[in-house]
C-alpha positions as CSV (number, residue, x, y, z in Angstrom):
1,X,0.0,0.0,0.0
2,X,0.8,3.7,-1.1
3,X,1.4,4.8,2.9
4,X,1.4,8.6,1.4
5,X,-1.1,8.3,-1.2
6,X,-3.4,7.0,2.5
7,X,-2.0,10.2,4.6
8,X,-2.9,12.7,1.6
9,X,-6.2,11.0,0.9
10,X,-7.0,10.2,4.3
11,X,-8.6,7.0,3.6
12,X,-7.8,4.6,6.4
13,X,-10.2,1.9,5.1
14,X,-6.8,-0.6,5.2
15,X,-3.9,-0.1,7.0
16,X,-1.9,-2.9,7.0
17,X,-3.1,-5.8,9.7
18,X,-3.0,-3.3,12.4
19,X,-6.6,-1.2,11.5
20,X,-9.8,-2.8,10.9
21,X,-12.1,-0.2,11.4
22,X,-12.8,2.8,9.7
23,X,-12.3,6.0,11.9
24,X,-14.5,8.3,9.7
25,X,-16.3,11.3,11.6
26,X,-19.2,10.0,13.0
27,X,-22.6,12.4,14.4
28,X,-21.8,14.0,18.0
29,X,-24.2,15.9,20.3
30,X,-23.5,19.4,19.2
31,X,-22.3,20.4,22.8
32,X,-19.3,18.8,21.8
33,X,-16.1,21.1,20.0
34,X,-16.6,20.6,16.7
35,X,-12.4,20.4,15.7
36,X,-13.2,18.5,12.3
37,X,-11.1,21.0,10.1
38,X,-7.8,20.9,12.3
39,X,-4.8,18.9,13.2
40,X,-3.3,18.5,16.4
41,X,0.1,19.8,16.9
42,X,0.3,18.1,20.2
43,X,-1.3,14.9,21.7
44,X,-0.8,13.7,25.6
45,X,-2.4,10.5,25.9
46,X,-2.9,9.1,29.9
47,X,-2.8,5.6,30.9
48,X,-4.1,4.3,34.1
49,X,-2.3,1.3,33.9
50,X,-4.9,-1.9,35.0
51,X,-7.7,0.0,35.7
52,X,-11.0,-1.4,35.6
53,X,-14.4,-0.2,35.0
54,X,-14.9,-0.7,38.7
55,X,-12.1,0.8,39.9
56,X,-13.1,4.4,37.8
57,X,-16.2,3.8,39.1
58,X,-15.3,3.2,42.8
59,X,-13.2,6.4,42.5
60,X,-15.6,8.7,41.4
61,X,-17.9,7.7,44.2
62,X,-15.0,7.9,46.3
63,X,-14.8,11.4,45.7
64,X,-18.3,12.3,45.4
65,X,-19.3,11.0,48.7
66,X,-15.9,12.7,50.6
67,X,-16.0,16.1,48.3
68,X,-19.6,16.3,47.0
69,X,-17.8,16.6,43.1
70,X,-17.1,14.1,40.5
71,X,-13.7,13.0,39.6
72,X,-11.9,14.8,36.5
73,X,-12.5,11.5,33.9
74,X,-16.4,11.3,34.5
75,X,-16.7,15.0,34.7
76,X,-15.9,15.0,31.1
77,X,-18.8,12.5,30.3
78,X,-21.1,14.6,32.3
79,X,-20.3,17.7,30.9
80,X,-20.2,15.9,27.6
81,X,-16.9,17.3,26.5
82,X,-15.6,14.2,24.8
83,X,-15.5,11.3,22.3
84,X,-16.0,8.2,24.0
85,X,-15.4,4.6,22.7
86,X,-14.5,0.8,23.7
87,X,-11.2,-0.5,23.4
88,X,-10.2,-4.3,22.3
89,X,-6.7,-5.0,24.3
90,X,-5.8,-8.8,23.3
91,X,-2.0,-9.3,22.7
92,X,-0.7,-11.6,19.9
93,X,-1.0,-14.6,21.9
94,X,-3.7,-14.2,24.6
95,X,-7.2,-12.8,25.1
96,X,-5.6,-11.4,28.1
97,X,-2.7,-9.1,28.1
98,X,-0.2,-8.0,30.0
99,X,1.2,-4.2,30.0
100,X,4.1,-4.5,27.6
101,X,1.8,-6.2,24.8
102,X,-1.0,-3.9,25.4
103,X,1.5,-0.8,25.4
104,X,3.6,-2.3,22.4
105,X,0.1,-2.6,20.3
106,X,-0.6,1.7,20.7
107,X,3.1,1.9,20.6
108,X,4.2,-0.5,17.5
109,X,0.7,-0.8,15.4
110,X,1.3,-4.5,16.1
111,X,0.0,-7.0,18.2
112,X,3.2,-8.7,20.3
113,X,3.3,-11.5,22.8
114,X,3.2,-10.9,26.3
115,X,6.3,-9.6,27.8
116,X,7.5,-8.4,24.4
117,X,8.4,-4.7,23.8
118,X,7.7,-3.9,20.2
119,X,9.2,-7.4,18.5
120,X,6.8,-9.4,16.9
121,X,6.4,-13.2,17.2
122,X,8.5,-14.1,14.7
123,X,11.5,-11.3,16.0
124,X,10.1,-8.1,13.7
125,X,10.7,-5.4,15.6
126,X,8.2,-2.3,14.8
127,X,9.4,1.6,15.3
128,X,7.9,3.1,18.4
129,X,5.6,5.5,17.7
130,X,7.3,8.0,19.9
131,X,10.2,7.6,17.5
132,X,8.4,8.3,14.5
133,X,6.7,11.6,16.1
134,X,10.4,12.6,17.4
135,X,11.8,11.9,13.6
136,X,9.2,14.8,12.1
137,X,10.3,17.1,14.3
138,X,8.4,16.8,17.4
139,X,9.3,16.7,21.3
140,X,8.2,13.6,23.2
141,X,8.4,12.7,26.2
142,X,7.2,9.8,29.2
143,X,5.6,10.5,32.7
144,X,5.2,7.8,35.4
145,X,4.4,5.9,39.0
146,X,6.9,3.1,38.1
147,X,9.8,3.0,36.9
148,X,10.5,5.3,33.5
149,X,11.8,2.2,31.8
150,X,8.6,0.2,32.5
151,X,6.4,-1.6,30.2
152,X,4.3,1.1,29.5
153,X,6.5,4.2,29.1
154,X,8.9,1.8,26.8
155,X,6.0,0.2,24.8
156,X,6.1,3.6,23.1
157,X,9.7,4.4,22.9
158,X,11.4,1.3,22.8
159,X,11.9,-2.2,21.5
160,X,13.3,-5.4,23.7
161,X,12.2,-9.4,23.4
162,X,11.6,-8.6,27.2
163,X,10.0,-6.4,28.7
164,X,12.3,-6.6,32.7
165,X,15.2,-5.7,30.1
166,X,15.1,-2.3,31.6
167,X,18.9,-1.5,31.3
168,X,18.7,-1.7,27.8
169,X,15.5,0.1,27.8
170,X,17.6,3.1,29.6
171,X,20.5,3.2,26.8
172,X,17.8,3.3,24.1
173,X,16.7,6.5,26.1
174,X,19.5,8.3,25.8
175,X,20.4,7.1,21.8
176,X,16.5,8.1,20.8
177,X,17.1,11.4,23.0
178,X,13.7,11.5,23.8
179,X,13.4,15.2,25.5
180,X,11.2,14.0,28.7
181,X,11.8,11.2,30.9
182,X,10.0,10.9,34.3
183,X,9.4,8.2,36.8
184,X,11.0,6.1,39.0
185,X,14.3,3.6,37.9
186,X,17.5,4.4,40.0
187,X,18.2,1.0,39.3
188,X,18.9,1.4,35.6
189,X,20.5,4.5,36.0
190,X,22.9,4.0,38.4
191,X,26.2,2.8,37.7
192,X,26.4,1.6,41.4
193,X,23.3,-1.0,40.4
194,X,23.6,-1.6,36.9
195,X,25.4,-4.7,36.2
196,X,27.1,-3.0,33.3
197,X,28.4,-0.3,35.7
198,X,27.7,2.6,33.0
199,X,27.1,5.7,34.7
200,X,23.8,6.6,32.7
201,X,23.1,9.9,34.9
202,X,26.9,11.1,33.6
203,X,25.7,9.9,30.2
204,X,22.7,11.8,29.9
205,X,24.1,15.2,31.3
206,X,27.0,14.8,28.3
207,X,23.8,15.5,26.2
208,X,22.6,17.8,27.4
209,X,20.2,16.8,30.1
210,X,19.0,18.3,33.4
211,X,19.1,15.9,35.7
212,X,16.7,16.0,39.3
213,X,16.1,13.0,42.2
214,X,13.8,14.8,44.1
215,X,10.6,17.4,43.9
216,X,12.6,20.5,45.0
217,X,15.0,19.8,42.4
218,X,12.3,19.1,39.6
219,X,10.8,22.5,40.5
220,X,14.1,24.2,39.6
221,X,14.7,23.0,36.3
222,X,14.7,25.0,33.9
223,X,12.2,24.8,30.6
224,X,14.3,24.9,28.0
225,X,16.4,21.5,28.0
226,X,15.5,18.4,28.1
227,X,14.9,16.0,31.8
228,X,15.5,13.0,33.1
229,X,13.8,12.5,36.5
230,X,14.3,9.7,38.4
231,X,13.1,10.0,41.8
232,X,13.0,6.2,43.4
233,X,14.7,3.4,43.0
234,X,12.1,1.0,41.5
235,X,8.3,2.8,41.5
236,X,7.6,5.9,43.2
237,X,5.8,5.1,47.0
238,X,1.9,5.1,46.8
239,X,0.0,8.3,46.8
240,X,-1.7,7.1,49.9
241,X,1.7,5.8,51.3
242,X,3.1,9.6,50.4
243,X,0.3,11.8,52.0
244,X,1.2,10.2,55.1
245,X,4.6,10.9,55.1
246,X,6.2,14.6,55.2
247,X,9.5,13.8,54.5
248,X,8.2,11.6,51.5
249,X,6.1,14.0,50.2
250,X,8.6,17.2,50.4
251,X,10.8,14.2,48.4
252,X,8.4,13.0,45.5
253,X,6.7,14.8,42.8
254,X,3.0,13.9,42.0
255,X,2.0,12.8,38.8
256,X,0.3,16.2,38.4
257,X,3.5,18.0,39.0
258,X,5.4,15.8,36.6
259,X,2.7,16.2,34.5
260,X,2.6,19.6,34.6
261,X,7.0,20.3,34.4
262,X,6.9,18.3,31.5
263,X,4.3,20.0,29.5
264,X,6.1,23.1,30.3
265,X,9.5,22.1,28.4
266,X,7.6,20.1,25.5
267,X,5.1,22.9,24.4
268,X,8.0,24.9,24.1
269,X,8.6,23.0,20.4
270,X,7.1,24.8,17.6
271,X,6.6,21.7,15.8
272,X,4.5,20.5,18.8
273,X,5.2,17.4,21.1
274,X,3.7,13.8,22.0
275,X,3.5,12.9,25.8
276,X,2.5,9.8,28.0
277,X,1.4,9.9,31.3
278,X,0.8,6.9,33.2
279,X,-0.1,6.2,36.4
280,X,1.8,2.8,37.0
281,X,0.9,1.6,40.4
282,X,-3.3,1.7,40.1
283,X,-2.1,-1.8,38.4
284,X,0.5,-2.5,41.4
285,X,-2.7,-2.1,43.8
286,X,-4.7,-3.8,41.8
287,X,-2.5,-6.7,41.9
288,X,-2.2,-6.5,45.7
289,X,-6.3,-6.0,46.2
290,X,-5.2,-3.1,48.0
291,X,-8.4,-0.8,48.2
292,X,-6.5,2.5,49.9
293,X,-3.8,2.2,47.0
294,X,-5.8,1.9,43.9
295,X,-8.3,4.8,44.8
296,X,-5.6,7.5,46.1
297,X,-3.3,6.5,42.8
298,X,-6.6,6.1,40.5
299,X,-7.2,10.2,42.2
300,X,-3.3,10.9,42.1
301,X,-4.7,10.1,37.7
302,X,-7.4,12.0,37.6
303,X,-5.3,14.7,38.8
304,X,-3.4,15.0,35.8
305,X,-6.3,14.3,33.7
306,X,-7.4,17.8,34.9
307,X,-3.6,19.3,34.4
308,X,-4.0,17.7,30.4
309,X,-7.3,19.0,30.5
310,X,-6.3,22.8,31.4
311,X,-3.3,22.7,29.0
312,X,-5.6,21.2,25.8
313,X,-8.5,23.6,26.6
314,X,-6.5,26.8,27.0
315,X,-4.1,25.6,23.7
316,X,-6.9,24.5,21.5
317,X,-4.3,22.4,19.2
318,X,-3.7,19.2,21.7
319,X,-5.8,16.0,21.8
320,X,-6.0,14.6,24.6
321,X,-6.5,10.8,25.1
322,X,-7.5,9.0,28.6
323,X,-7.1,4.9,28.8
324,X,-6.3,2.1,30.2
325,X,-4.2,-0.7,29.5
326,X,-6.3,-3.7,30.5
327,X,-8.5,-4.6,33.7
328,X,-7.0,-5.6,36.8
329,X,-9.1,-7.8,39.5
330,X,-12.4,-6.5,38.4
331,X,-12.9,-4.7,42.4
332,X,-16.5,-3.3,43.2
333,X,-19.0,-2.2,45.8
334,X,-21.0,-5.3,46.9
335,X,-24.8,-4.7,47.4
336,X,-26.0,-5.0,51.0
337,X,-27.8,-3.1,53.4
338,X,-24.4,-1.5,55.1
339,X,-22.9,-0.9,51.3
340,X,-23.0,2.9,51.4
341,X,-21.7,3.1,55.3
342,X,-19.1,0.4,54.8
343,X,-17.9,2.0,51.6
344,X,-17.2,5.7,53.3
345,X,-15.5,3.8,56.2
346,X,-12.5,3.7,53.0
347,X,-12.6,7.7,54.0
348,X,-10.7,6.8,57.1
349,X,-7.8,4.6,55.4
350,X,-4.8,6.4,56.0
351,X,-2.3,3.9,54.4
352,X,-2.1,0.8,51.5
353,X,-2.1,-2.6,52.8
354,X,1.5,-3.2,51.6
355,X,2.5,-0.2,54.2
356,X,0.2,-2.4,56.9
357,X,1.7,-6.0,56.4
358,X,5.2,-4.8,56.0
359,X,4.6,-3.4,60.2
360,X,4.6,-7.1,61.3
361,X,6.3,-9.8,61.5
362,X,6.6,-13.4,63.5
363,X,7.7,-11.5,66.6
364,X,4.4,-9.3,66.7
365,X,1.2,-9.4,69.0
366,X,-1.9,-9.5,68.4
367,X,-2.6,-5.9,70.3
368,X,0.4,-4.6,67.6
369,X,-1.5,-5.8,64.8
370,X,-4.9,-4.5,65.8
371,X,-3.5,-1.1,67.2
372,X,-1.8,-0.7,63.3
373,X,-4.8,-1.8,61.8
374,X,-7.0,0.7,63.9
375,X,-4.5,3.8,62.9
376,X,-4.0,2.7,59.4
377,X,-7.6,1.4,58.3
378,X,-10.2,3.3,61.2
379,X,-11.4,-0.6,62.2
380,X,-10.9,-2.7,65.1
381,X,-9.9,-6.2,63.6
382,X,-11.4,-9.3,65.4
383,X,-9.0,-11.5,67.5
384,X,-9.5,-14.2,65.0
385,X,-9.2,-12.5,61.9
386,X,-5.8,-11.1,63.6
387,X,-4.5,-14.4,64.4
388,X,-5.2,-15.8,60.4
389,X,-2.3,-12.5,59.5
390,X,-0.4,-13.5,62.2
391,X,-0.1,-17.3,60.6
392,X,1.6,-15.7,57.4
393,X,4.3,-14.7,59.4
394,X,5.3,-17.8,60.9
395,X,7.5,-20.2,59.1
396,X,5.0,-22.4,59.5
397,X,3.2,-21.1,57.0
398,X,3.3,-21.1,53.5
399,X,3.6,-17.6,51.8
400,X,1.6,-15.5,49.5
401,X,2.8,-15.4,45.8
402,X,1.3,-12.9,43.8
403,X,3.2,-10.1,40.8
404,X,4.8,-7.3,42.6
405,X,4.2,-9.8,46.1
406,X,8.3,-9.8,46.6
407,X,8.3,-10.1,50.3
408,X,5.3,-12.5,49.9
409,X,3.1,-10.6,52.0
410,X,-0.7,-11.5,53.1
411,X,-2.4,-9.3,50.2
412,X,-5.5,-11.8,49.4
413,X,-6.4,-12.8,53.2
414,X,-6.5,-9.2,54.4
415,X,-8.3,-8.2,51.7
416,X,-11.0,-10.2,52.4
417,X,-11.0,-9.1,56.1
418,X,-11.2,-5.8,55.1
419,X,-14.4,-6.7,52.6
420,X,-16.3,-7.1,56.1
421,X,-15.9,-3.7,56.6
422,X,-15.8,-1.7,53.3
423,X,-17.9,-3.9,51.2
424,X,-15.5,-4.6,48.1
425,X,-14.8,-7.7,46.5
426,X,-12.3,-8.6,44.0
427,X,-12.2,-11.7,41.1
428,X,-8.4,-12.2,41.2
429,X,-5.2,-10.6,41.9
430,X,-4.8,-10.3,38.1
431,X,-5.3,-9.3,34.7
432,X,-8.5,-9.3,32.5
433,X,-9.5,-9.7,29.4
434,X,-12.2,-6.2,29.8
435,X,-12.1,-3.9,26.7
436,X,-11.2,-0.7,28.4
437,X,-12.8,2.5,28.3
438,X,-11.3,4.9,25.7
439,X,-11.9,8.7,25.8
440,X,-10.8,12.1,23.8
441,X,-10.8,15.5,23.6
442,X,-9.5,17.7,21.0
443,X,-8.6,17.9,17.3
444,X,-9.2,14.6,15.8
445,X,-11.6,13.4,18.7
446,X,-14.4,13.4,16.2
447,X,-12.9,10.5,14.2
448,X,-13.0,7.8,17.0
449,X,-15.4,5.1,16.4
450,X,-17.2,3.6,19.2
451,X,-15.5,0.1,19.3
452,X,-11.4,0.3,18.1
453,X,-8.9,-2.3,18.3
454,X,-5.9,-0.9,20.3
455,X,-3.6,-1.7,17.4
456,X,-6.3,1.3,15.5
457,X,-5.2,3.6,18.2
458,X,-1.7,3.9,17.3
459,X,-2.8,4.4,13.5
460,X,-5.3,6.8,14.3
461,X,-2.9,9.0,16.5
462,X,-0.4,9.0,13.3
463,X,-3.1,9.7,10.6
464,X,-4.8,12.7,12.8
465,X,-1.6,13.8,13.3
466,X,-0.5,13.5,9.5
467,X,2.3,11.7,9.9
468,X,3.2,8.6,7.8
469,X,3.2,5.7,9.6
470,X,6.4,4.0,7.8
C-alpha cells in the first residue's frame, strides 16, 4: 500500500493488519467542540495502567461521597466534552494481556506476545511511535508511577524481546534522546546498580540533560532543555503511602507535578510534542487487592487528567487521550444493606495494605497488629481474623505469591478481612481480558469510532496527526 497516497487521501479503510475499522467522523451531540477542520500539533495521551471499570467507578464515588464533586474523567462524560469509545486489548498470543503487549500494540501498530516490547512473534521489531513523532520534528516525552523504563513508558519508545530488560530500555533513552523522561528507575541508571556499571546519569548530562532525584530539584529546572527525572529506585511510594509521610512528600513529585513540568519544556517546540502519562501503580494495587492504593493513585490520575485537560482547553491544538491498559481484579461495591456506610469507612484509610503488612512480622502481637490496623484502616480487627495475619508470618506457614508480592506478603487474606468492613470484593489478583474504556478531547476526537482495536489507536494518533506511519 501507497502509505502517502493513504495520509494525503485520508482514507484509512486498510492499513496494514493493524486497523480494521474505519475512523470516519461520526454524528456527536452538538455540545461537543466541533475540531473536524484541524490537526493537532500536540497529543498527551494518559494511561491508568490496570484500571478497571470498577475501579473508575469506585473512585468517582470515592470522591463524590468525601467532596460532593465528580472525579476529573467522569466529569468529562457529564459535561459531555468528549469522544468516547470501547477499546479491544488482546495481545498476539492471549485474550488477556499484559502491559508491555498492550503498550507495544498503541506503541508499534502490532499485536506482540506478552512480555514483548515492540518485536513481533516471529522477531520483527516495529518503530515506536514516539520515534516516528520525534523523527518529524516533534518533542516527546514519558511520565510515570513506576519505573521510566517500564512496560508502558517503553512500549512507546522502545523495542526489547523482554520487557524486565530495563537497562537496555535506559540506553535506548539516551540514543533516541527523547526530551522527557520521568518516573521512578535508579536501578537502571545508576552505575552503582547496573550490572554493566555505566554511569547513565553522567551519560545523559553529556547530552545535554537536566538531571533531578527529588521534587525540590524538579521545580528548579529550567524549561528549555531536556529531563530525566528519576526520583526512586524502583516505583515511586503510593499516593496514599506519600500523604502520610512529610519527608516523602517534600521528596516525591505527583503525577500532576510531573505532568505539569513536562508539559512546560515540551510545548516549548514549535513543531508540537507527544506525551505519556501513566499512572503505573493503580495496576500494582490492583494486583495486591489493595483498596487504599488503587483509589488515592486512580485520584493521584485523575489529577493530571485535569492538568491535560487545562493545557488542551486553554491551547486548542492538543488531543488529549485518557485509557487504560487492560483490567486488573475486576474490584466493586457489593450490594448489602451496610454498602453505602461500609464503603465511606475507606474515608478513614490512611495507608495501602502493603504499608500495613510490612509493620509485622513473626515476633508481633496480636494488640500490635490490631493497634496498626486501627490507625492505618479506622477498624478494630477481630481477634480471629488477627491471628489468620499473624499465621503468614510464621514459618509455619506457606507464603503469599502474587506479581509485585516480593516479600510474599498476606495481600489476598486481608483483603477479604477488610471486605467485612468496606464492602469490596475482587475476582483475582490479576489481569483481565475487559475492553477498556477509551476517551478524547481535542482535534481529531471526532474521528474515534465507538468500538477500536488498540492496534487502530496507534494508526489513528499518526493519521490525525498526519504523519506517515512508515
Amino acid at each position: 500500500m501507497d502509505r502517502r497516497k493513504f495520509f494525503k487521501t485520508g482514507s484509512i479503510a486498510a492499513v496494514g493488519t493493524g486497523l480494521l475499522y474505519p475512523i470516519s467522523g461520526i454524528s456527536q451531540n452538538l455540545d461537543i467542540p466541533t475540531y473536524s477542520k484541524k490537526t493537532p500539533k500536540n497529543i498527551i495521551i494518559l494511561v491508568s495502567d490496570g484500571m478497571s471499570s470498577g475501579t473508575l467507578s469506585m473512585t468517582d464515588i470515592f470522591i463524590k461521597r468525601k467532596y460532593g464533586y465528580h472525579s476529573n474523567w467522569i466529569n468529562l462524560y457529564h459535561e459531555n466534552k468528549v469522544s468516547r469509545a470501547l477499546m479491544d486489548m488482546a495481545s498476539a498470543n492471549s485474550i488477556v494481556t499484559d502491559s508491555a503487549a498492550a503498550s507495544s500494540s498503541w506503541g508499534g501498530g502490532h499485536r506482540v506476545n506478552n512480555s514483548s516490547l515492540n518485536v513481533g512473534p516471529n522477531g520483527e521489531e516495529y518503530m515506536p511511535i514516539w520515534l516516528k513523532f520525534k523523527k518529524v520534528g516533534k518533542m516527546a516525552g514519558c511520565v510515570t508511577t513506576v519505573a521510566v523504563t517500564h512496560a508502558t513508558p517503553a512500549g512507546f519508545t522502545a523495542n526489547s524481546i523482554k520487557r524486565y530488560a530495563q537497562d537496555d530500555v535506559a540506553v535506548q533513552y539516551l540514543e533516541r534522546e527523547y526530551d522527557v523522561l520521568m518516573g521512578g528507575g535508579n536501578n537502571n541508571f545508576d552505575s552503582k546498580i547496573r550490572s554493566d556499571k555505566r554511569d547513565m546519569y553522567a551519560e545523559f548530562r553529556k547530552k545535554g540533560y537536566q538531571i533531578a532525584r527529588n521534587k525540590t530539584e524538579l521545580k528548579n529546572l529550567s524549561s528549555n532543555a531536556p529531563i530525566l527525572g528519576v526520583f526512586a529506585d524502583d516505583p515511586l511510594p503510593y499516593a496514599i503511602d506519600r500523604i502520610a509521610n512529610q519527608e516523602l512528600d517534600a521528596q516525591i513529585p505527583t503525577l500532576a507535578e510531573m505532568s505539569k513540568k513536562a508539559i512546560e519544556v515540551l510545548s516549548k517546540s514549535k513543531n508540537g510534542f507527544v506525551l505519556q502519562i501513566e499512572s503505573g501503580k493503580v495496576d500494582w494495587a490492583a494486583h495486591a487487592n489493595d483498596l487504599g492504593g488503587l483509589l488515592y493513585e486512580q485520584m493521584q490520575f485523575d489529577e493530571a487528567i485535569k492538568v491535560a485537560m487545562d493545557f488542551a482547553e486553554k491551547d486548542k491544538e492538543t488531543l488529549v487521550i485518557i485509557t487504560t491498559d487492560h483490567g486488573n481484579a475486576n474490584p466493586g461495591i457489593i450490594y448489602g444493606k451496610k454498602a453505602n456506610d461500609n464503603f465511606d469507612s475507606t474515608q478513614k484509610y490512611k495507608q495501602t495494605n502493603e504499608w500495613i503488612l510490612n509493620q509485622f512480622s513473626k515476633d508481633s502481637t496480636i494488640a500490635q497488629i490490631t493497634e496498626t490496623i486501627e490507625y492505618a484502616n479506622g477498624f478494630i480487627i477481630s481477634e480471629d481474623d488477627a491471628q489468620k495475619i499473624l499465621k503468614y508470618y510464621s514459618e509455619l506457614e506457606k507464603p503469599e505469591e502474587g506479581l509485585y508480592n516480593y516479600k510474599k506478603l498476606p495481600f489476598k487474606t486481608y483483603a477479604e478481612i477488610q471486605q467485612k468492613t468496606n464492602s469490596v470484593g475482587w475476582i483475582s489478583m490479576d489481569h483481565s481480558a475487559d475492553y477498556v474504556e477509551l476517551a478524547m478531547f481535542g482535534p481529531g476526537s471526532e474521528k474515534l469510532k465507538p468500538f477500536i482495536k488498540n492496534t487502530d489507536l496507534h494508526y489513528f494518533m499518526l493519521q490525525v496527526a498526519e504523519v506517515e506511519a512508515k
